[in-house]
C-alpha positions, 0 to 999 in steps of 0.5 A: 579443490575444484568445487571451491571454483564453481562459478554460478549464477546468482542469487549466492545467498539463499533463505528458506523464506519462499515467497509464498511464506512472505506473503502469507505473512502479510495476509496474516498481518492484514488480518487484524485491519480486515477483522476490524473492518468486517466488524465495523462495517458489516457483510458487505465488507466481508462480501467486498474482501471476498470477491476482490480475493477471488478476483485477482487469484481467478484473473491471475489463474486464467491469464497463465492458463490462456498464455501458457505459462507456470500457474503461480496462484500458489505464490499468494501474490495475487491474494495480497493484491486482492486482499490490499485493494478490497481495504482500500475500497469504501464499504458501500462499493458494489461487488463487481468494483473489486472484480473491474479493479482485480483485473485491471491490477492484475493483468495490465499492472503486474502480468503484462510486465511479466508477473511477480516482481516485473510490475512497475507499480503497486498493483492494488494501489493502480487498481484503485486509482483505476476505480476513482477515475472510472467511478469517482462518485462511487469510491468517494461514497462513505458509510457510517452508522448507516448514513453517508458519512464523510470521512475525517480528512473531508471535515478537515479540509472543509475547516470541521473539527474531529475527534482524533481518538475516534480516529485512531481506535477506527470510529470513523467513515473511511475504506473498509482498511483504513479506519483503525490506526491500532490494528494497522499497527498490530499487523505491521508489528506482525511484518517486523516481526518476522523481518519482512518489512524494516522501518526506514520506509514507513518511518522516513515517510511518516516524518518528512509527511508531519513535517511537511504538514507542520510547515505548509499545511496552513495549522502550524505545529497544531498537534491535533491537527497533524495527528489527525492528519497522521491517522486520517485516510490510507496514510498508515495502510500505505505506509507500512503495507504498500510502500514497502512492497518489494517490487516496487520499492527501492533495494538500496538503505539510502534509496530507501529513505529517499524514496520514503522522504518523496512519499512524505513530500508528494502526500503533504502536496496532494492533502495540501494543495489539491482539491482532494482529502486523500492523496496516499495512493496517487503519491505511491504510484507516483514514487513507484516511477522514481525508484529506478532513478532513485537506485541509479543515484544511491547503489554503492560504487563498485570496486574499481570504480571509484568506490572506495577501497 
Protein backbone atom coordinates (compact mmCIF):
# COMPACT_ATOMS: atom_id res chain seq x y z
CA UNK A 1 0.00 0.00 0.00
CA UNK A 2 2.32 2.43 0.67
CA UNK A 3 3.98 2.57 -2.76
CA UNK A 4 0.49 3.64 -3.95
CA UNK A 5 1.34 6.80 -1.82
CA UNK A 6 4.75 8.15 -3.34
CA UNK A 7 4.62 11.51 -4.24
CA UNK A 8 7.16 12.70 -6.83
CA UNK A 9 7.93 15.31 -8.98
CA UNK A 10 6.40 15.64 -12.38
CA UNK A 11 6.28 15.13 -15.45
CA UNK A 12 3.54 11.99 -13.98
CA UNK A 13 3.20 10.65 -17.45
CA UNK A 14 6.01 9.75 -19.55
CA UNK A 15 6.75 8.49 -23.86
CA UNK A 16 9.23 6.77 -24.95
CA UNK A 17 9.29 9.68 -27.51
CA UNK A 18 13.08 11.11 -26.52
CA UNK A 19 13.83 14.45 -27.77
CA UNK A 20 16.36 13.41 -29.61
CA UNK A 21 13.60 10.98 -31.49
CA UNK A 22 11.43 14.14 -32.08
CA UNK A 23 14.11 15.78 -33.58
CA UNK A 24 15.38 13.51 -35.75
CA UNK A 25 11.87 13.37 -37.21
CA UNK A 26 11.92 16.88 -38.15
CA UNK A 27 15.10 16.34 -39.93
CA UNK A 28 13.65 13.34 -41.59
CA UNK A 29 10.75 15.79 -42.54
CA UNK A 30 12.99 18.52 -43.68
CA UNK A 31 14.52 16.19 -46.16
CA UNK A 32 12.14 16.52 -49.00
CA UNK A 33 12.36 20.84 -48.99
CA UNK A 34 16.04 20.29 -48.58
CA UNK A 35 16.41 17.58 -51.31
CA UNK A 36 14.50 19.67 -53.54
CA UNK A 37 16.76 22.65 -52.85
CA UNK A 38 19.96 20.98 -53.48
CA UNK A 39 18.36 20.23 -57.02
CA UNK A 40 16.88 23.45 -57.66
CA UNK A 41 19.84 25.24 -56.83
CA UNK A 42 22.74 23.49 -57.11
CA UNK A 43 26.19 22.71 -54.62
CA UNK A 44 26.27 26.11 -53.19
CA UNK A 45 22.78 24.84 -51.42
CA UNK A 46 24.17 21.86 -50.54
CA UNK A 47 27.72 23.69 -49.15
CA UNK A 48 25.06 26.17 -47.42
CA UNK A 49 22.99 23.27 -45.59
CA UNK A 50 26.34 21.92 -44.78
CA UNK A 51 28.11 24.46 -43.00
CA UNK A 52 25.10 25.88 -41.24
CA UNK A 53 24.64 22.14 -39.71
CA UNK A 54 28.12 22.03 -38.61
CA UNK A 55 27.91 25.56 -37.44
CA UNK A 56 25.17 25.55 -34.70
CA UNK A 57 26.13 21.50 -33.76
CA UNK A 58 30.18 22.77 -33.20
CA UNK A 59 29.11 26.27 -31.53
CA UNK A 60 26.56 24.03 -29.44
CA UNK A 61 29.54 21.60 -28.55
CA UNK A 62 32.26 24.15 -27.77
CA UNK A 63 29.92 26.63 -25.55
CA UNK A 64 29.12 23.31 -23.11
CA UNK A 65 32.77 22.40 -23.46
CA UNK A 66 33.93 26.06 -22.43
CA UNK A 67 30.97 26.24 -19.45
CA UNK A 68 31.41 23.12 -18.20
CA UNK A 69 28.02 21.51 -18.72
CA UNK A 70 26.43 18.22 -20.19
CA UNK A 71 27.51 18.10 -24.00
CA UNK A 72 23.93 17.68 -25.51
CA UNK A 73 24.68 17.74 -29.41
CA UNK A 74 23.35 14.41 -29.24
CA UNK A 75 19.67 15.75 -28.48
CA UNK A 76 19.99 16.88 -32.45
CA UNK A 77 18.33 20.32 -31.52
CA UNK A 78 21.21 22.18 -32.85
CA UNK A 79 21.27 20.13 -36.22
CA UNK A 80 17.58 21.40 -36.60
CA UNK A 81 18.47 25.10 -35.81
CA UNK A 82 20.96 24.55 -38.63
CA UNK A 83 19.39 22.89 -40.76
CA UNK A 84 16.10 25.49 -40.32
CA UNK A 85 18.39 28.51 -40.78
CA UNK A 86 20.52 27.08 -44.11
CA UNK A 87 16.54 26.77 -45.94
CA UNK A 88 15.98 29.98 -44.86
CA UNK A 89 18.86 31.71 -46.53
CA UNK A 90 19.26 32.61 -50.40
CA UNK A 91 21.06 30.19 -52.56
CA UNK A 92 23.77 32.71 -53.35
CA UNK A 93 24.65 33.62 -49.71
CA UNK A 94 28.49 33.05 -48.67
CA UNK A 95 29.51 30.18 -46.72
CA UNK A 96 30.66 32.15 -43.60
CA UNK A 97 26.80 33.77 -43.35
CA UNK A 98 25.34 30.43 -42.01
CA UNK A 99 28.43 30.19 -39.67
CA UNK A 100 27.77 34.26 -38.13
CA UNK A 101 23.82 33.11 -38.17
CA UNK A 102 24.66 29.71 -36.27
CA UNK A 103 26.55 31.31 -33.47
CA UNK A 104 24.24 34.22 -33.15
CA UNK A 105 21.18 31.49 -32.99
CA UNK A 106 22.87 29.23 -30.84
CA UNK A 107 24.62 31.01 -28.17
CA UNK A 108 22.69 34.49 -27.66
CA UNK A 109 18.89 32.78 -28.70
CA UNK A 110 18.99 29.51 -27.14
CA UNK A 111 22.25 28.59 -24.51
CA UNK A 112 22.67 31.98 -22.83
CA UNK A 113 18.57 31.40 -21.72
CA UNK A 114 19.70 27.81 -20.61
CA UNK A 115 19.85 25.50 -23.48
CA UNK A 116 16.63 23.36 -25.20
CA UNK A 117 13.58 24.76 -24.13
CA UNK A 118 14.87 27.76 -22.25
CA UNK A 119 14.82 30.01 -25.59
CA UNK A 120 12.38 32.62 -25.90
CA UNK A 121 12.49 32.67 -29.76
CA UNK A 122 13.01 30.49 -32.51
CA UNK A 123 16.54 30.20 -32.46
CA UNK A 124 16.92 29.69 -36.67
CA UNK A 125 14.24 32.24 -37.17
CA UNK A 126 16.52 34.96 -34.88
CA UNK A 127 19.43 33.66 -36.75
CA UNK A 128 18.02 35.00 -39.88
CA UNK A 129 16.66 38.05 -38.66
CA UNK A 130 20.12 38.72 -37.37
CA UNK A 131 21.44 38.40 -40.90
CA UNK A 132 19.06 40.58 -42.86
CA UNK A 133 19.78 43.26 -40.53
CA UNK A 134 23.48 42.76 -40.54
CA UNK A 135 23.92 42.06 -44.34
CA UNK A 136 20.53 43.21 -45.83
CA UNK A 137 21.62 43.33 -49.39
CA UNK A 138 23.21 39.77 -49.39
CA UNK A 139 20.12 37.86 -47.87
CA UNK A 140 17.75 39.70 -50.32
CA UNK A 141 20.20 38.63 -53.28
CA UNK A 142 18.10 35.77 -55.19
CA UNK A 143 19.33 33.44 -57.86
CA UNK A 144 17.54 32.02 -60.77
CA UNK A 145 18.33 29.80 -63.75
CA UNK A 146 21.71 31.60 -63.05
CA UNK A 147 20.52 35.21 -63.19
CA UNK A 148 19.47 37.42 -60.21
CA UNK A 149 15.99 36.96 -59.89
CA UNK A 150 13.38 38.48 -57.70
CA UNK A 151 11.13 36.41 -55.93
CA UNK A 152 7.16 36.14 -56.30
CA UNK A 153 6.10 38.09 -53.54
CA UNK A 154 8.51 41.26 -55.00
CA UNK A 155 6.56 40.87 -58.44
CA UNK A 156 3.80 41.24 -56.68
CA UNK A 157 4.35 43.77 -54.59
CA UNK A 158 5.56 45.91 -57.58
CA UNK A 159 2.11 45.18 -59.13
CA UNK A 160 3.68 41.89 -61.69
CA UNK A 161 1.77 39.07 -62.65
CA UNK A 162 3.09 35.47 -61.48
CA UNK A 163 2.39 31.98 -62.27
CA UNK A 164 0.98 30.46 -59.23
CA UNK A 165 1.89 26.83 -60.17
CA UNK A 166 5.58 27.55 -60.64
CA UNK A 167 5.05 28.53 -57.12
CA UNK A 168 3.79 25.76 -55.79
CA UNK A 169 5.89 22.91 -57.74
CA UNK A 170 9.02 25.48 -56.79
CA UNK A 171 10.20 26.91 -60.28
CA UNK A 172 10.86 29.99 -58.64
CA UNK A 173 13.58 32.23 -56.90
CA UNK A 174 13.47 32.13 -53.17
CA UNK A 175 15.64 30.81 -50.08
CA UNK A 176 16.99 27.67 -50.68
CA UNK A 177 13.65 25.85 -48.36
CA UNK A 178 10.96 27.93 -49.32
CA UNK A 179 10.36 27.52 -52.90
CA UNK A 180 8.42 24.17 -53.41
CA UNK A 181 4.97 24.07 -51.59
CA UNK A 182 4.68 20.36 -52.47
CA UNK A 183 7.50 18.98 -50.44
CA UNK A 184 6.77 21.51 -47.61
CA UNK A 185 3.76 19.71 -47.25
CA UNK A 186 5.13 16.03 -47.81
CA UNK A 187 7.49 16.83 -44.80
CA UNK A 188 4.80 18.33 -42.70
CA UNK A 189 2.81 15.23 -43.66
CA UNK A 190 5.72 13.02 -42.24
CA UNK A 191 5.51 15.31 -38.61
CA UNK A 192 1.54 14.63 -38.27
CA UNK A 193 2.13 11.62 -39.02
CA UNK A 194 4.17 10.72 -36.29
CA UNK A 195 2.23 13.10 -34.07
CA UNK A 196 5.04 15.73 -33.46
CA UNK A 197 3.18 18.52 -34.73
CA UNK A 198 -1.22 18.78 -34.82
CA UNK A 199 -2.68 21.45 -37.07
CA UNK A 200 -4.08 24.09 -35.03
CA UNK A 201 -1.25 26.18 -35.24
CA UNK A 202 -0.51 25.98 -39.07
CA UNK A 203 -4.25 25.82 -39.83
CA UNK A 204 -5.42 28.68 -37.84
CA UNK A 205 -2.45 30.83 -39.20
CA UNK A 206 -3.18 29.67 -42.62
CA UNK A 207 -6.75 30.90 -42.43
CA UNK A 208 -6.82 34.03 -40.52
CA UNK A 209 -3.41 35.21 -43.01
CA UNK A 210 -6.13 34.33 -46.31
CA UNK A 211 -8.52 36.16 -44.55
CA UNK A 212 -6.79 38.89 -43.62
CA UNK A 213 -5.01 39.37 -47.22
CA UNK A 214 -8.69 38.67 -48.79
CA UNK A 215 -9.68 41.85 -46.46
CA UNK A 216 -6.82 44.46 -46.43
CA UNK A 217 -4.49 43.56 -49.09
CA UNK A 218 -6.04 45.67 -51.69
CA UNK A 219 -7.08 42.49 -54.49
CA UNK A 220 -10.15 41.42 -52.86
CA UNK A 221 -11.16 37.94 -52.80
CA UNK A 222 -8.63 37.30 -56.06
CA UNK A 223 -8.04 33.78 -55.85
CA UNK A 224 -4.82 34.01 -57.88
CA UNK A 225 -3.78 36.64 -55.79
CA UNK A 226 -4.24 35.02 -52.11
CA UNK A 227 -2.69 31.98 -53.40
CA UNK A 228 -0.03 33.09 -54.63
CA UNK A 229 0.33 34.80 -51.36
CA UNK A 230 -0.52 31.49 -49.65
CA UNK A 231 2.78 29.79 -51.64
CA UNK A 232 5.05 32.77 -51.90
CA UNK A 233 8.08 33.21 -49.49
CA UNK A 234 8.38 31.27 -46.05
CA UNK A 235 4.73 31.32 -45.24
CA UNK A 236 4.45 27.21 -45.30
CA UNK A 237 8.09 26.44 -43.98
CA UNK A 238 7.18 28.56 -41.05
CA UNK A 239 3.89 27.60 -40.73
CA UNK A 240 4.47 23.95 -40.26
CA UNK A 241 8.06 23.61 -39.16
CA UNK A 242 8.92 27.08 -36.93
CA UNK A 243 5.70 27.93 -35.72
CA UNK A 244 5.04 25.17 -33.82
CA UNK A 245 8.47 24.86 -32.39
CA UNK A 246 7.74 23.67 -29.08
CA UNK A 247 9.65 25.85 -26.77
CA UNK A 248 8.33 28.62 -28.51
CA UNK A 249 4.82 28.09 -28.91
CA UNK A 250 1.85 27.83 -26.72
CA UNK A 251 0.99 24.29 -24.54
CA UNK A 252 -2.54 25.41 -24.40
CA UNK A 253 -5.38 23.92 -27.35
CA UNK A 254 -6.86 27.62 -26.81
CA UNK A 255 -3.20 29.49 -26.67
CA UNK A 256 -2.59 27.47 -29.61
CA UNK A 257 -5.16 29.19 -31.77
CA UNK A 258 -4.82 32.28 -30.67
CA UNK A 259 -1.35 32.39 -31.01
CA UNK A 260 -1.82 31.01 -34.66
CA UNK A 261 -4.46 33.83 -35.41
CA UNK A 262 -1.70 36.45 -34.12
CA UNK A 263 1.13 34.83 -36.77
CA UNK A 264 -2.01 35.26 -39.58
CA UNK A 265 -2.72 38.65 -38.20
CA UNK A 266 1.10 40.24 -37.96
CA UNK A 267 1.98 38.32 -41.54
CA UNK A 268 -0.99 40.08 -43.28
CA UNK A 269 0.30 43.42 -41.78
CA UNK A 270 4.33 42.94 -42.56
CA UNK A 271 3.38 41.78 -46.54
CA UNK A 272 0.62 44.68 -46.50
CA UNK A 273 1.68 47.52 -45.00
CA UNK A 274 5.50 47.32 -44.80
CA UNK A 275 7.99 47.89 -47.60
CA UNK A 276 9.01 44.42 -47.42
CA UNK A 277 7.62 41.20 -49.72
CA UNK A 278 8.17 38.69 -46.71
CA UNK A 279 7.20 39.24 -43.22
CA UNK A 280 7.18 35.35 -41.98
CA UNK A 281 10.25 35.41 -39.83
CA UNK A 282 9.63 38.90 -38.13
CA UNK A 283 5.93 37.82 -37.19
CA UNK A 284 7.07 34.60 -35.71
CA UNK A 285 9.74 36.04 -33.65
CA UNK A 286 7.21 38.85 -32.67
CA UNK A 287 4.36 36.11 -31.64
CA UNK A 288 7.38 34.10 -29.97
CA UNK A 289 7.16 37.25 -27.25
CA UNK A 290 3.25 37.11 -26.73
CA UNK A 291 3.28 33.26 -25.67
CA UNK A 292 3.76 33.95 -22.19
CA UNK A 293 0.86 36.47 -22.06
CA UNK A 294 -1.17 34.13 -24.32
CA UNK A 295 -0.75 31.14 -21.76
CA UNK A 296 -1.51 33.21 -18.57
CA UNK A 297 -5.32 34.22 -20.43
CA UNK A 298 -5.76 30.54 -21.88
CA UNK A 299 -4.42 27.89 -19.01
CA UNK A 300 -7.48 26.16 -17.57
CA UNK A 301 -8.53 27.21 -14.02
CA UNK A 302 -7.73 25.07 -11.50
CA UNK A 303 -9.95 23.13 -8.97
CA UNK A 304 -10.86 25.34 -6.31
CA UNK A 305 -10.31 28.14 -8.35
CA UNK A 306 -13.02 29.06 -10.10
CA UNK A 307 -12.72 26.35 -12.59
CA UNK A 308 -15.50 24.59 -12.74
CA UNK A 309 -16.24 21.44 -10.73
Amino acid sequence: MSDLLNVSSGPHVRDRLTTGKIMGIVLLALLPASGYGIWHFGVNAAILIVVSVAACVLTELVYELIMKQPVTIGDLSAAVTGLLLALNMPPTAAWWLPVIGGVFAIVFVKMLFGGLGQNFMNPALAGRCFLVICFAARMTNFNYDGMTSATPLALIKAGNSVNVRDMVLGNIAGTVGETSVIAIVAGACIMIGFGIIDLKIPASYLITFFIFMGLFAGHGWDMNYLTAQLAGGGLMLGAFFMATDYATCPITDKGKIVYGICLGIMTGIFRCFSSSAEGVSFAIIFCNLLVPLIEKYTLPKCFGKGGEI
